[in-house]
Legacy VTK file of the C-alpha trace (Angstrom):
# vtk DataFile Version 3.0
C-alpha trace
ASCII
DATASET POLYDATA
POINTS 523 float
-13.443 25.990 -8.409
-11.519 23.588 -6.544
-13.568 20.746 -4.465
-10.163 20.736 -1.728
-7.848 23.411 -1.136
-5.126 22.863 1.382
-3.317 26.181 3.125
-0.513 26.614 5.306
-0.532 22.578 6.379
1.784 21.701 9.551
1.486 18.460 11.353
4.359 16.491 13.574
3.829 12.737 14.672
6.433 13.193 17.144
9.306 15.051 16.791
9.347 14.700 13.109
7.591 17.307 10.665
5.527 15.747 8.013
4.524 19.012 6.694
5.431 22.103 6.879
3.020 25.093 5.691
2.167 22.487 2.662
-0.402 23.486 0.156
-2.531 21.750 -2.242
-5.657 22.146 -4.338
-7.203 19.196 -5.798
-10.024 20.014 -8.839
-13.384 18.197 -10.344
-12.208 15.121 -12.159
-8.302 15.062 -11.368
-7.436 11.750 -11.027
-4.100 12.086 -8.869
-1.526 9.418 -7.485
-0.031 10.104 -4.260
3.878 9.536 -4.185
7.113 9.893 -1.773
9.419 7.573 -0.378
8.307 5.944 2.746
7.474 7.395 5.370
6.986 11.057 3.845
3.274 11.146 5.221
1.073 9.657 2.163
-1.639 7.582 4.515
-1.257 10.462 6.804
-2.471 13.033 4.273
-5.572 10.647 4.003
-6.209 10.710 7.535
-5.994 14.167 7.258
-8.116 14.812 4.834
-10.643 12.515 6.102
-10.528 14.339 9.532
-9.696 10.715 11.077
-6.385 12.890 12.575
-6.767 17.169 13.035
-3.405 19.156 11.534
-1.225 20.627 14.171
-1.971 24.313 11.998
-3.162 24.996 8.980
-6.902 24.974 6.977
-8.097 21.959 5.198
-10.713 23.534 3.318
-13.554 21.210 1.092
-16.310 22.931 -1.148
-19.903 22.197 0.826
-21.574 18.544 0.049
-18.627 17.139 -1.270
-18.970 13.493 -0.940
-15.521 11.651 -0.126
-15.315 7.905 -0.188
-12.535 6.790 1.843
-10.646 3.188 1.947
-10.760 2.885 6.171
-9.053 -0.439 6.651
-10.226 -0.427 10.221
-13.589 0.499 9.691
-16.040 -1.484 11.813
-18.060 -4.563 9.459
-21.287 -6.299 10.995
-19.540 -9.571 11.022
-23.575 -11.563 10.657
-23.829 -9.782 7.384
-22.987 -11.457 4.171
-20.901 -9.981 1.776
-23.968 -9.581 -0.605
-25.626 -7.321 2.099
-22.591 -5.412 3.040
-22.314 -4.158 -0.374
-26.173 -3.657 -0.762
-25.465 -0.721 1.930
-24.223 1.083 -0.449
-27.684 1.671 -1.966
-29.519 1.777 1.426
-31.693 5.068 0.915
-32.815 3.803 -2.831
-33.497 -0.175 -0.469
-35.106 2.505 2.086
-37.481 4.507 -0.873
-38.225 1.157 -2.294
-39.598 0.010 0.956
-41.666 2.663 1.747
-43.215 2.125 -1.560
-44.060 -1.288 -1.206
-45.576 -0.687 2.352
-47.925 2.454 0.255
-48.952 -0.623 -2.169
-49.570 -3.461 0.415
-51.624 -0.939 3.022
-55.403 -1.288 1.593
-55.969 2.513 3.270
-53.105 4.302 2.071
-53.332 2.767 -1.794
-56.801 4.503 -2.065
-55.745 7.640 -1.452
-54.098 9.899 -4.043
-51.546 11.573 -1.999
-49.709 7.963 -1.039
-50.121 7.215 -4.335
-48.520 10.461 -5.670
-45.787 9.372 -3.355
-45.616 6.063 -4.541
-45.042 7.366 -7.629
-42.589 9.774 -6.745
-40.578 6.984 -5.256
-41.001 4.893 -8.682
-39.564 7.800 -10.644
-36.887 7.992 -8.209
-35.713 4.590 -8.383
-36.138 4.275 -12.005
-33.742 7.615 -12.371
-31.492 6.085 -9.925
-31.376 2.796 -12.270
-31.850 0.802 -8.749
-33.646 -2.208 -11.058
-30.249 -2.837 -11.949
-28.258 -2.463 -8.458
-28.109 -6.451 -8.668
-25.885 -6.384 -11.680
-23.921 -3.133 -10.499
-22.989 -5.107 -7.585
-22.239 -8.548 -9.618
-19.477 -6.801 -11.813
-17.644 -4.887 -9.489
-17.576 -8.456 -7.513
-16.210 -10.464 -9.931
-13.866 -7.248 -11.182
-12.403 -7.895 -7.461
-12.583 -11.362 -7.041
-15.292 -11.429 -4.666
-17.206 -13.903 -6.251
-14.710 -16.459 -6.218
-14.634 -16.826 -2.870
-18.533 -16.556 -2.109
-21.416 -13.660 -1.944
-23.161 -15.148 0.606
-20.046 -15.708 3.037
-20.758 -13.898 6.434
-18.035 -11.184 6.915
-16.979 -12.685 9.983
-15.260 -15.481 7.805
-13.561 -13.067 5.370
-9.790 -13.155 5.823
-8.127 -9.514 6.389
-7.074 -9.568 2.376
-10.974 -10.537 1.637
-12.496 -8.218 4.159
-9.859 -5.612 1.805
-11.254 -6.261 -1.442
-15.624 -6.149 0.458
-14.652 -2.378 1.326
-13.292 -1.845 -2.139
-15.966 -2.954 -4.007
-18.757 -1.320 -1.702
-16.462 2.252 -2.225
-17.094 1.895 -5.467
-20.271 0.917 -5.751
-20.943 4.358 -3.566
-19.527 6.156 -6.472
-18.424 9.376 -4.494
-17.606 12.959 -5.609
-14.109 12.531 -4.470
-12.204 9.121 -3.797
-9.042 8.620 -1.264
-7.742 5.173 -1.288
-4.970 4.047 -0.165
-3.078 1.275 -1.370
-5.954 -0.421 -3.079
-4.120 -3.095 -5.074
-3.139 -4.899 -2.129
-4.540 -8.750 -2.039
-5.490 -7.719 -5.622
-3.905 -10.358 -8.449
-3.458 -8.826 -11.842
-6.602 -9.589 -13.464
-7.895 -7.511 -10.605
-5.493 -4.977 -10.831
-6.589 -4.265 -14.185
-10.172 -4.086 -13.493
-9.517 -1.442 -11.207
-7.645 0.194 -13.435
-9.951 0.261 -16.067
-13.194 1.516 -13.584
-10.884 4.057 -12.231
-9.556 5.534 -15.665
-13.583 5.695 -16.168
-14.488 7.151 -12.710
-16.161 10.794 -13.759
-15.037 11.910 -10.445
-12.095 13.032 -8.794
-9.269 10.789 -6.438
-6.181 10.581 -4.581
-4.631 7.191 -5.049
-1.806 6.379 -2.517
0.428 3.088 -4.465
3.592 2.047 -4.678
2.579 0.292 -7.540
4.367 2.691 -10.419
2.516 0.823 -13.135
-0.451 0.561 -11.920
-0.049 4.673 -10.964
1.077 5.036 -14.480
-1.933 4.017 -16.006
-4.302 5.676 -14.139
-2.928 8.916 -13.206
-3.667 12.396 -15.503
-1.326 13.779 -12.323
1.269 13.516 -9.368
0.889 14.275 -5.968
4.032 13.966 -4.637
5.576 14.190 -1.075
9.250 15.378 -0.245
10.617 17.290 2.379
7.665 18.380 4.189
5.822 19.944 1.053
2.804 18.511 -1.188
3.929 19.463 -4.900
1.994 18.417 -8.084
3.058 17.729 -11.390
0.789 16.305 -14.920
1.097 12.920 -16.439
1.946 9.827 -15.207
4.474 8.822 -12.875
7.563 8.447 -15.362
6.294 12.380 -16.516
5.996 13.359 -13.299
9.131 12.096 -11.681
10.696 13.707 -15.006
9.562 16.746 -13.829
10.566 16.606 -10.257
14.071 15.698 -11.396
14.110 18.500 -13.328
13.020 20.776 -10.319
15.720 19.363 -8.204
18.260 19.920 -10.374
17.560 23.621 -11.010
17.284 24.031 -6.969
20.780 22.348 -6.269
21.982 24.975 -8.944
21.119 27.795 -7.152
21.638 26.425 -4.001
25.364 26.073 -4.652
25.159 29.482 -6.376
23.359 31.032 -3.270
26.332 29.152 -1.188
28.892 30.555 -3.388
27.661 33.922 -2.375
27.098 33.491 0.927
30.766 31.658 1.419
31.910 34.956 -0.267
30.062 37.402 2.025
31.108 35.222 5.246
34.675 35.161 4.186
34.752 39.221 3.683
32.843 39.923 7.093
35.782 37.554 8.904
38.287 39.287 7.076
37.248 43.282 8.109
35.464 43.024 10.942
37.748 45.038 11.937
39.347 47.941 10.774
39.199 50.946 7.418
36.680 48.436 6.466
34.504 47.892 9.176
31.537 49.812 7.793
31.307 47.907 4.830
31.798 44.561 6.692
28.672 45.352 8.711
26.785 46.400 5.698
27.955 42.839 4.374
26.387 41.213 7.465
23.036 43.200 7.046
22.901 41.454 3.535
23.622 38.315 4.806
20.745 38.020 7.165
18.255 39.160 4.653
18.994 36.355 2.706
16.311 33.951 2.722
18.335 30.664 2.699
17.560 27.620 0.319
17.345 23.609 1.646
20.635 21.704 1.157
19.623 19.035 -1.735
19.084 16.385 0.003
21.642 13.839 -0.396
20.296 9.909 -1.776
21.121 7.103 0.623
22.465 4.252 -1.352
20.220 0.792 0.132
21.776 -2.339 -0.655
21.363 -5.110 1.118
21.713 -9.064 1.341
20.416 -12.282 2.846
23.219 -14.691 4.468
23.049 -17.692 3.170
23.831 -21.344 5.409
25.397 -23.739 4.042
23.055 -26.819 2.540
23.858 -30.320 1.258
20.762 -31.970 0.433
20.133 -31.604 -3.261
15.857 -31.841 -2.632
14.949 -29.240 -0.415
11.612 -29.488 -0.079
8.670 -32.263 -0.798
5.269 -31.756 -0.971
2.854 -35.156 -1.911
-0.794 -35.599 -2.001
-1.156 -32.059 -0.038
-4.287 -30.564 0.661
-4.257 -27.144 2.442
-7.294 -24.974 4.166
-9.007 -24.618 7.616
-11.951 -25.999 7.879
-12.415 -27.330 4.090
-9.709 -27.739 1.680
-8.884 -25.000 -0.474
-7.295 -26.625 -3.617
-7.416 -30.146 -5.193
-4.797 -32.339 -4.063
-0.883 -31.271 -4.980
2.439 -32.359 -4.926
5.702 -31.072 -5.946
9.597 -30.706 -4.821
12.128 -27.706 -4.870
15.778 -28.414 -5.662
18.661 -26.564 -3.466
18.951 -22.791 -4.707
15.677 -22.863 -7.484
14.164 -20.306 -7.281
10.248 -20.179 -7.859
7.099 -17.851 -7.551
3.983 -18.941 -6.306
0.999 -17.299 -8.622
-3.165 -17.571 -8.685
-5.846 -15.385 -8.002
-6.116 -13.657 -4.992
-7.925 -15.853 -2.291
-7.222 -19.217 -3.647
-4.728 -19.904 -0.977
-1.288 -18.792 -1.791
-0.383 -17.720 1.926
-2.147 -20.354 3.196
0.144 -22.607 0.937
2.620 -20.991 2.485
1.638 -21.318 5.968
1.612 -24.892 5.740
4.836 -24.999 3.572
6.734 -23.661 6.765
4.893 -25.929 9.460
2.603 -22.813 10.734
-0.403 -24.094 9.494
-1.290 -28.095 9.452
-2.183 -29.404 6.220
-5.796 -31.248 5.957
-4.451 -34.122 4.664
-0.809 -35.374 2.511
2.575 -33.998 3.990
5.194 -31.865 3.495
8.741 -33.085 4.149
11.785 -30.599 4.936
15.133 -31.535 4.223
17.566 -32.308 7.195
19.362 -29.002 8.528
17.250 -26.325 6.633
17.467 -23.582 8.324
14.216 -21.418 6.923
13.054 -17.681 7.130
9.492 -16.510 6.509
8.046 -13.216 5.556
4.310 -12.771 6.363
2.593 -10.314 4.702
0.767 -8.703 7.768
2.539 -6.056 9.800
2.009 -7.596 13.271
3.977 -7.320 16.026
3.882 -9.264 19.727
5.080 -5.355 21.322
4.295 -2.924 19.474
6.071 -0.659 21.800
8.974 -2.275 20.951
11.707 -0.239 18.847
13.162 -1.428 15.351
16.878 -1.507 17.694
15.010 -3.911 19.911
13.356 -5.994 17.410
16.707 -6.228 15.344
18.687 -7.481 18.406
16.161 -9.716 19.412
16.387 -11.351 16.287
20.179 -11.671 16.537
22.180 -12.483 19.293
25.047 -10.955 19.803
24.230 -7.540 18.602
24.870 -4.270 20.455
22.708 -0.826 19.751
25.766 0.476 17.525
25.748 -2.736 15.040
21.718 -2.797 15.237
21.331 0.925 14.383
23.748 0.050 11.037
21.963 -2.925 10.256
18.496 -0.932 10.001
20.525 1.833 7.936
21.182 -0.150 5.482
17.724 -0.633 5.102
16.865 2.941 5.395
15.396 3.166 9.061
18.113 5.549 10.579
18.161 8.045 13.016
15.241 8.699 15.652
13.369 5.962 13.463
15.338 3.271 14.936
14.400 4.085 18.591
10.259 4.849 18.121
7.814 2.459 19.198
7.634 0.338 16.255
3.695 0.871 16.094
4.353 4.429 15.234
6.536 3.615 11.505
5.006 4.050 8.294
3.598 0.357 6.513
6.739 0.628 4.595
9.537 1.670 7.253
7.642 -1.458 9.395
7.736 -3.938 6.345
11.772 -2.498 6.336
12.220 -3.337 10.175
10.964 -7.000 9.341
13.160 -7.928 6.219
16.198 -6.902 7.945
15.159 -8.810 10.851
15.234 -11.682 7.768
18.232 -10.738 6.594
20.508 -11.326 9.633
19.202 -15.020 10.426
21.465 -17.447 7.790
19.199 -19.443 5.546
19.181 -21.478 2.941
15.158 -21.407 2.168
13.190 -17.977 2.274
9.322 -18.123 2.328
8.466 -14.604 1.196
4.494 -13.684 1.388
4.021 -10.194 -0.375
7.456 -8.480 0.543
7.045 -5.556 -1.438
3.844 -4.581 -0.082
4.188 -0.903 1.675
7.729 -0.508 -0.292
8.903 2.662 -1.647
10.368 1.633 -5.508
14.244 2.196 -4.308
13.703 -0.457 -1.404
11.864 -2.555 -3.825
14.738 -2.591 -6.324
17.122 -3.403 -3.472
14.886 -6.745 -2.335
14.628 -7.456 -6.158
18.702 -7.785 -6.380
18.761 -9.274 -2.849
16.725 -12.261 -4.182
18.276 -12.248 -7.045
21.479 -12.842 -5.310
20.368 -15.332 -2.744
22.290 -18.360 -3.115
19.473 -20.095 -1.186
15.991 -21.613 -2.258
13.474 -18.887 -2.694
9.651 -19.264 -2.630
8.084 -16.158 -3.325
4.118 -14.480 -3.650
4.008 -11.272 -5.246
1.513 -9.500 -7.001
3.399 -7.298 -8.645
4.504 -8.526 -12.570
7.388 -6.232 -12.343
9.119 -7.530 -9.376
8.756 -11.450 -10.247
9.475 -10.844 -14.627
12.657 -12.533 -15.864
14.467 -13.815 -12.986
12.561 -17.007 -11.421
13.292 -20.386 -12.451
9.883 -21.104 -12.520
5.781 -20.141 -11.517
3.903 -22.748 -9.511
0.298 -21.096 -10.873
-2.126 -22.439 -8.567
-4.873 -21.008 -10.592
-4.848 -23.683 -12.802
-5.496 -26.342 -10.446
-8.319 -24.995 -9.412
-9.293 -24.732 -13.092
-7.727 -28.374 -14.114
-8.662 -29.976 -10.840
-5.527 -31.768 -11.650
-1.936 -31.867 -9.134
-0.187 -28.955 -9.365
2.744 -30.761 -10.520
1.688 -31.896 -13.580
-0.288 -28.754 -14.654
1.044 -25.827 -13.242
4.857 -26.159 -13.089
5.371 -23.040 -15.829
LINES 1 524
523 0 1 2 3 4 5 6 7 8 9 10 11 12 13 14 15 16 17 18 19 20 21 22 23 24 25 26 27 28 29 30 31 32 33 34 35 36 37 38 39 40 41 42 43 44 45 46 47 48 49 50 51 52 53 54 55 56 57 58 59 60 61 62 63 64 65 66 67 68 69 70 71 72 73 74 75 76 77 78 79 80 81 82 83 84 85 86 87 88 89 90 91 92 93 94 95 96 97 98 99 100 101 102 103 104 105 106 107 108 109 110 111 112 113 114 115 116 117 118 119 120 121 122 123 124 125 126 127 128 129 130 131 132 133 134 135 136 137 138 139 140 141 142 143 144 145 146 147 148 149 150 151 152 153 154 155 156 157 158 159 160 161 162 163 164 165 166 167 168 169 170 171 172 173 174 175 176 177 178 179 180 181 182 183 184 185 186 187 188 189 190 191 192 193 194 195 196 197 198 199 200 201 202 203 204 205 206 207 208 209 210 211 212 213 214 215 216 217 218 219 220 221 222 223 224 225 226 227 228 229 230 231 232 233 234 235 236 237 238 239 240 241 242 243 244 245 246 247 248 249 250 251 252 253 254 255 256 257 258 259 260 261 262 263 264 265 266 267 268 269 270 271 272 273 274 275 276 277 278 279 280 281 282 283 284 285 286 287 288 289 290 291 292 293 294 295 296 297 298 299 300 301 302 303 304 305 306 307 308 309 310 311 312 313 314 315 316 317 318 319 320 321 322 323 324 325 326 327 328 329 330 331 332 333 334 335 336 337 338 339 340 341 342 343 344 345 346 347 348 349 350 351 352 353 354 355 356 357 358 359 360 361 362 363 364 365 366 367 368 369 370 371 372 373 374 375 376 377 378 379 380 381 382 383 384 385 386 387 388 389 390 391 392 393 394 395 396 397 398 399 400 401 402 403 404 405 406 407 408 409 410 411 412 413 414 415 416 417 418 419 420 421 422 423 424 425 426 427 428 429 430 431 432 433 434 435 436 437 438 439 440 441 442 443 444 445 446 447 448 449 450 451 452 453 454 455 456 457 458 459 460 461 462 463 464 465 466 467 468 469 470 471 472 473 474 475 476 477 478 479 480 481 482 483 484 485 486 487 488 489 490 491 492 493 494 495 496 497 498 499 500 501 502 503 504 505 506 507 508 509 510 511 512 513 514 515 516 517 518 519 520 521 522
């Protein structure tokens, strides 16, 4: 019996159709990745699912008492708890139990009597069963599987940054252990030792879940299936993602065969009907056109857009373009020992480290957003720079991508805007929605061909292929690659940063060495 069983599904944002009469039916222990190209609907099926957002028609059907742990980014956190609390709420009926026993023990009345004690011991059997004597390890290992521990249990969660607060709601998710887990994008602000914790507790997970990534190795290793999303339907396939997309190929290949066989029929029936519409053969013209409307009519194959793209380059003489000496970065207390080190013009270099040691906030103060608690950074004369910050903010988020692109270079009319934003894949009505109402990855789009039109000749990139569907991602990966520039980049991902950089600034190891980055990290 299935635990979710999706009928008839229809829901619009807009005038565009996410789904159309999609079904789906997801069983005990399926562990299922969630796949499309952006902006298909994957964080909307979520909400769906979750009942955060209602379908426009259509039955989202779950079997009674199914538990489903969902990943709500914008769920509301006491901000005076610490992080060791937050994720002792997980257990807060077995904290409850142990409570009321205690209280049966400590009350002189209620220990001499044998029904609290009955119930005192009914509680004890409970707890045992529910191995809550060991809730303080649980919790330790799925903290330091995240990271958590490195950047304090006992922080308050009002101090966690957005990537931190990320990896609390993770870990207490987990901890919950549901019947059914929906998370979506859950390797964000993970590094890859992280990564592969998650991997590993997730290919052990005896229950079933929907994992929204564009993280096709990650999906790849811990995916028995594919949900994937194209052209308004929900469509499932077994194995991995390179099985899976396999499959769909081979699906699409036998549909555009009898599409153009179903065309070549219908071409043939049109041209007869034109032909004796008139005339000795009249009556078999109009029998012709009967047959032609009972035809039920297959979807055009849809036709792949080609994205390529660049970043314009501006011209740059100095040969150092960037200095960094005796540099301490943080807010209130440095983050890192003391570092220095210098880019040449058009190196190319990744910044790498756990996740929460300070990489963006390197980064902040490498581009002048951020001061730096004490040593300097020095920019060469006439660099012209370009950052990408990983969060999706916007000043007006009314505004359209059209607006945003012009704003962000002068000169442009709607015409050359809208074929900017193409290039990038936002097209169409896309281009003129509030930009609040894109997909993560049609947003993250809007930004880096914002990027792309201001000449540089040193990109900051924080994260870029966060939200990115893989065919953007390969785009940006040649982009980079042919930036004539000097590139500083944080990513995550292995695949995206392997062979290409001239070299990895690992700030782990300073932390580790307590010595300058220069001297021990330069890789």
């Amino acid at each position: 019996m299935s635990l979710l069983n999706i009928q008839n599904l229809t829901y619009h944002i807009g005038d565009k159709t996410l789904y159309q009469n999609a079904d789906f039916m997801l069983f005990p222990g399926e562990h299922l990745g969630v796949t499309g190209k952006n902006g298909v609907g994957k964080s909307t099926l979520l909400k769906l699912l979750q009942a955060e957002i209602l379908p426009d028609s259509g039955d989202i059907l779950w079997q009674p008492s199914v538990q489903i742990g969902y990943l709500d980014q914008h769920a509301q956190m006491n901000a005076a708890l610490s992080v060791r609390g937050y994720l002792q709420t997980a257990f807060a009926d077995l904290y409850a139990l142990e409570a009321e026993m205690m209280s049966i023990y400590a009350c002189p009345d209620k220990s001499a009597r044998d029904s609290y004690l009955t119930r005192a011991a009914t509680i004890q059997a409970t707890l045992e069963s529910q191995s809550f004597y060991v809730i303080d390890s649980r919790i330790g290992a799925v903290a330091e599987g995240l990271g958590i521990t490195q950047f304090g249990m006992e922080t308050r969660l009002g101090e966690l940054s957005g990537g931190q607060r990320h990896k609390v709601m993770l870990a207490s998710l987990l901890l919950i252990s549901p019947d059914v887990l929906l998370l979506d994008e859950p390797t964000n602000y993970l590094d890859t030792v992280h990564v592969d914790w998650l991997a590993d507790y997730l290919n052990s997970f005896d229950g079933a879940f929907l994992v929204v990534s564009h993280d096709r190795a990650f999906l790849n290793r811990i995916a028995m299936g594919i949900c994937d999303i194209d052209r308004q339907k929900i469509c499932k396939y077994k194995g991995n993602v390179d099985k899976a997309m396999a499959q769909k190929a081979s699906v699409d290949a036998a549909h555009a065969k009898q599409y153009l066989a179903q065309k070549k029929h219908i071409d043939k029936l049109e041209q007869f009907i034109a032909k004796n519409g008139a005339g000795v053969n009249a009556s078999i013209a109009n029998g012709r056109k009967k047959q032609l409307a009972r035809i039920d009519r297959l979807a055009a194959p849809e036709q792949e857009k080609e994205i390529s793209f660049a970043f314009r380059t501006a011209a740059h003489a100095a040969q150092k373009v960037l200095a960094a000496s005796a540099l301490e970065i943080g807010y209130s207390r440095s983050l890192l020992p003391k570092m220095g080190f210098t880019l040449s013009r058009g190196e190319k270099v990744v910044i790498a480290g756990f996740n929460g040691i300070g990489k963006s906030t390197l980064l902040k103060t490498l581009v002048g957003e951020l001061a730096p608690i004490a040593g300097q950074v020095a920019l060469s004369q006439g660099l012209k720079l370009g950052y990408f910050e990983q969060e999706l903010y916007w000043d007006d988020p009314e505004a359209t991508p059209v607006n945003l692109v012009k704003s962000a270079c002068s000169g442009l009319d709607d015409k050359a805007a809208r074929q900017h934003l193409a290039r990038f894949g936002v097209s169409g009505k896309l281009a003129i929605q509030p930009i609040r109402s894109l997909s993560g990855g049609e947003q993250t789009k809007v930004k880096l061909c914002r990027l792309a039109l201001q000449p540089t000749n040193l990109l900051v990139l924080d994260e870029p292929t966060t939200h990115l569907d893989a065919k953007v991602k390969a785009a940006l990966k040649q982009a980079l690659k042919d930036y004539s520039g000097t590139l500083i980049v944080v990513s995550h991902e292995k695949d995206f940063v392997a062979g290409w950089p001239d070299r990895v600034v690992d700030i782990q190891s300073v932390q580790t060495t307590g010595q300058t980055a220069a001297s021990a990290a330069m890789v």
